[in-house]
N, C-alpha and C positions, 0 to 999 in steps of 0.2 A: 504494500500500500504506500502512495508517494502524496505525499500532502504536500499541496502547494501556497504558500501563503504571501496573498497580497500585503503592499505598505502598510495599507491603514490596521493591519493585524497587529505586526508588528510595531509600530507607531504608538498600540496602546501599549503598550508594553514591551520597551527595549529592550530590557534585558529576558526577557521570554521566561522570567521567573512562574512559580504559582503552578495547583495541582493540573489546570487544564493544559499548559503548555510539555508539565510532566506525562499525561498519560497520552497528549497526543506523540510524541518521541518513543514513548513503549510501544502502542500499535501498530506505525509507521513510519516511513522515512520524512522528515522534514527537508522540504524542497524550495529553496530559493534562487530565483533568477537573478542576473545581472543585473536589471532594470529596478528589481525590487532593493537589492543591498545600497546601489547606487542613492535611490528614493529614500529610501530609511537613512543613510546617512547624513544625506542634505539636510533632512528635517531634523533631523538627532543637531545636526550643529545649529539650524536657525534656532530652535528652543533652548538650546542650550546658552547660547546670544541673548536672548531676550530675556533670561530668568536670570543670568548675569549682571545685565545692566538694570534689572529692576531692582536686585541686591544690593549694587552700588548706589542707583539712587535713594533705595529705605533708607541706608547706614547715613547717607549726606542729609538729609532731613532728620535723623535723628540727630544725626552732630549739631544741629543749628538749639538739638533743646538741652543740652551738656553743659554744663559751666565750668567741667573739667576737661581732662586731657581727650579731646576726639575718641571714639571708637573706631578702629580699621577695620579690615579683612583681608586675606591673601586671594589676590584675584587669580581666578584659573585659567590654564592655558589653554583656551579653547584649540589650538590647533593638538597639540598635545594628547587633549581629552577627546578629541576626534578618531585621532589616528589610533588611541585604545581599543574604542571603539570598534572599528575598522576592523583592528584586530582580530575581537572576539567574534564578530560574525563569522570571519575568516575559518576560526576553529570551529564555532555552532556547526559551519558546514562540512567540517572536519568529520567531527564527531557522529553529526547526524548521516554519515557515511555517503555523501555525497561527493566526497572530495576537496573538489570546487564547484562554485556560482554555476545555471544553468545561464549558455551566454546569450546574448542577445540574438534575438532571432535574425533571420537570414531573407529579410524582408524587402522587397523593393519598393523605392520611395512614390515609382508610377503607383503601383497598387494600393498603398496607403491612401495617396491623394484621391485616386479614385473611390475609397471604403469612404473618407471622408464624404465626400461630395454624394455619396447614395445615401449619406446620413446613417449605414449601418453600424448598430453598437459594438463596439462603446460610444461610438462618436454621438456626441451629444445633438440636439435637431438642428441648430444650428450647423453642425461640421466643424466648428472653430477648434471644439477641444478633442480630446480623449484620444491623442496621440501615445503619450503613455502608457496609458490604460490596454491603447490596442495594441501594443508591443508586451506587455503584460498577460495580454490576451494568447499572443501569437506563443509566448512561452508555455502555455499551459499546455498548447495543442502540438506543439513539436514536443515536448515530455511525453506527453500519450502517445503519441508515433512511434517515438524511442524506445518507451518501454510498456511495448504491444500485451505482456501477459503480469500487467500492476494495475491495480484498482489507481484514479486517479483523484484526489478528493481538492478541488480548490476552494479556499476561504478568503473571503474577499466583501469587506462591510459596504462597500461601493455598491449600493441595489439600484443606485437611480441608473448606473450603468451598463451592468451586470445582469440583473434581474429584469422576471416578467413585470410590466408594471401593473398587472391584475393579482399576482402571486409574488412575492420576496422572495419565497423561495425556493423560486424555480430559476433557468437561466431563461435569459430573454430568448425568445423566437431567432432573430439572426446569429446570438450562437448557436445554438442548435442546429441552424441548418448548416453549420460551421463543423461541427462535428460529425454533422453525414457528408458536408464535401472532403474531408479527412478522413474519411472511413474508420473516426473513431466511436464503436459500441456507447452509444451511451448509458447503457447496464452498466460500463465503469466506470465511466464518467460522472461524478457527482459536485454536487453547487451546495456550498455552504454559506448564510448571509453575517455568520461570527462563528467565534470559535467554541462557545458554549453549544447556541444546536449542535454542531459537529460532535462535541461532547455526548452531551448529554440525549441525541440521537440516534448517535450510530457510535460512537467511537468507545462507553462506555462497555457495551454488549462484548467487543472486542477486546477488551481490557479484561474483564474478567473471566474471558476463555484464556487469555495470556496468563492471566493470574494463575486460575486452575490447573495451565498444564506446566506450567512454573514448578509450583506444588508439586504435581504430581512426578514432574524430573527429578526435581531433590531427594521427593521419597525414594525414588527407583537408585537413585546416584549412591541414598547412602545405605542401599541393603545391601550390606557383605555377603551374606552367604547366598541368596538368590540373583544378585544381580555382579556386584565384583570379581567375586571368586571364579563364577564361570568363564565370565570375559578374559579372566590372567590364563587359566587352565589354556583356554582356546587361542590364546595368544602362543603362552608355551609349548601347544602340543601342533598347532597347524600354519602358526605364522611367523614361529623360527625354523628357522632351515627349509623354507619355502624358495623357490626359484623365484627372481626380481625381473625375468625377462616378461616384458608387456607390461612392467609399469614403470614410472614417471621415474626412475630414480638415475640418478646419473653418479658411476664410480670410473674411475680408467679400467679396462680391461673387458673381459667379455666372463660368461658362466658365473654373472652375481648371484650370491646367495645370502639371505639374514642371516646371518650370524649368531646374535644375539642383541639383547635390548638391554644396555646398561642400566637404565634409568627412566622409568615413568612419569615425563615430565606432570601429564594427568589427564585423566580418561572422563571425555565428557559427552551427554547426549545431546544431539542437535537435533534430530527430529524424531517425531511423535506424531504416529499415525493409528487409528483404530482399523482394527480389520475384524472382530466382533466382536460384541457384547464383554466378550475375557480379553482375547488379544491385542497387543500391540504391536505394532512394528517398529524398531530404534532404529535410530540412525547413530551410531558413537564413532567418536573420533579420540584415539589412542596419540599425543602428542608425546616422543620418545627421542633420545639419542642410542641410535645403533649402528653395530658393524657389521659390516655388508664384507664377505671376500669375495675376489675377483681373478682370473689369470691373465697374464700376460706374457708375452713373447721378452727375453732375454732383452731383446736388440732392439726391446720398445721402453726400456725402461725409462731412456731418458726424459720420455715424455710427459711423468709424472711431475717431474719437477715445473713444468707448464703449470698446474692446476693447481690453486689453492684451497686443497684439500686435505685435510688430515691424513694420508695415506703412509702407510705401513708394509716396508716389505718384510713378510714374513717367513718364506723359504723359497729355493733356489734349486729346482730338478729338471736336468732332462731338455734344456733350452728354455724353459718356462720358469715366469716367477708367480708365488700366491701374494694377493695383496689382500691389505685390511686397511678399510675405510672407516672412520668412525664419522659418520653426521647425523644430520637431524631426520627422524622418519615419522612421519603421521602414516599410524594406519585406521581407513576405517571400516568397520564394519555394520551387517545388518543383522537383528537379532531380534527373535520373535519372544516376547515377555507376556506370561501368564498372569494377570491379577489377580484372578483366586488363588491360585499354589504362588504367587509372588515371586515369581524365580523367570530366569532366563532358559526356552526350552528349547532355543533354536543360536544355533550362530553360522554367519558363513563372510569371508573379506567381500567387502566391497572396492577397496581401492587401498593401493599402498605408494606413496611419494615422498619425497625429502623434502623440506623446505629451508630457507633462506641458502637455499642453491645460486652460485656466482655465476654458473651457468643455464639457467633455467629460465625462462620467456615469459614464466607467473611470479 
């Protein structure tokens, strides 16, 4: 789910504190455009301007009723407190696993001026305004293109622009037909006229299925004997000394095998799926340092030293060397868990890779 939030969201609220900004960030991804960070800036610094020099003027009108030493204040750096600012959005989008800004759409200016001039919204009846608005617009609708199999939820207090003007909260008629000339469903497309409906509509329902299977992973996480113990056994008996050929792991040499798993960095579930009434399906992922050996040709050895890899020669036979690599391996697997008998009844690898590989393209 990619929620996208207009200025004026934002705007009430700069720092995106408070529980409704918390449980929108648990159910989905928090998505901002370039138009929007831009917009929230600008305004972050005009109020910032204006409640500054209303501070300075309180204090100078106070001074006039003092018959002692003046009262000061330390004035703030507004460019300073800007670029803080700035900052933090920078990381919100960080975090909210977007990366970076969604950029500015790829619009041309003929087509604008024409949207203008049909008076279609955002553009107000006039035509004069809603330039923003419809670059704002156009962001929402290249994000759904993008990412064709994500619910898309935008919130946006802007109804005089936005909205049907028989219904708030619906989208107006010219987007709508905006999303069937974009062949985007609007089964996932939804319009939100603040962040509370969003809440308190649809996003709370989601919340507490998140909650619930939250829950429910921690119990599964911390049951040793039905849920740990299996998972070690099945590591140790089927996913050491397993062949590495067909997966993602890269060592020098050919005829890799796991070796062994030093160290369980830590085994966690990431998905949760019902298949009936008892079972579930895991998804777990086993985040480890292991060694993987490998052979090599004699007369290739120099090539080791190319790679900056822990690599290890450990014997010398026959024109061949055995090599020992120690890195990083996630393995993971799928596993069918019982909630009546609370135990794992089923296991089998789903994938095994190393990561923070120097050679590696992910």
């Amino acid at each position: 789910m990619l929620i996208i939030l207009d200025s004026n969201i934002i705007c009430s609220n700069f720092h995106m504190k408070g529980p409704s900004f918390e449980v929108a960030q648990r159910v989905g991804t928090i998505v901002l455009g370039q138009i929007v960070v831009d917009e929230v800036c600008n305004k972050y610094k005009e109020i910032l301007v204006e409640l500054a020099a209303k501070v300075n003027n309180t204090i100078q009108d106070l001074n006039k009723l003092l018959a002692d030493s003046p009262t000061s204040w330390n004035e703030i750096d507004v460019d300073d407190r800007c670029d803080k600012y700035k900052d933090f959005l920078e990381m919100f989008i960080i975090e909210s696993g977007m990366t970076v800004a969604e950029d500015y759409p790829e619009a041309k200016h003929k087509d604008i001026v024409q949207r203008a001039l049909q008076r279609k919204k955002p553009f107000k009846a006039d035509g004069s305004t809603g330039y923003r608005d419809y670059l704002v617009w156009l962001t929402c609708l290249e994000t759904a293109r993008r990412y064709t199999n994500e619910e898309i939820h935008f919130i946006s207090s802007n109804t005089r622009d936005f909205a049907d003007p028989n219904d708030k909260e619906k989208l107006h008629s010219d987007l709508l037909s905006d999303l069937a000339e974009w062949k985007i469903p609007d089964i996932r497309f939804y319009y939100w006229n603040s962040l509370k409906n969003f809440i308190d509509k649809y996003a709370k329902t989601k919340f507490d299925v998140i909650e619930a299977r939250e829950t429910l992973v921690a119990e599964i996480e911390k049951n040793e004997a039905g849920f740990l113990t299996p998972v070690q056994e099945y590591i140790k008996s089927k996913v050491i000394g397993c062949s590495l050929e067909g997966y993602d792991v890269f060592v020098p040499g050919d005829n890799e095998i796991l070796k062994e798993i030093q160290s369980d960095v830590g085994t966690q579930i990431d998905e949760v799926s019902e298949l009936d009434n008892d079972k579930l399906l895991l998804g777990i992922t086993i985040d480890s340092i292991g060694v993987v050996t490998s052979t090599l040709s004699i007369s290739d050895i120099k090539e080791i030293e190319e790679y900056d890899l822990d690599v290890e020669v450990v014997d010398r036979d026959n024109g061949a060397c055995k090599l020992e690599t120690t890195l990083g391996i996630q393995v993971k697997l799928r596993a069918v868990y019982s909630k009546n008998r609370k135990a794992v009844i089923s296991v089998e690898i789903d994938d095994i890779d190393d990561y923070d590989c120097p050679y590696c393209p992910y």
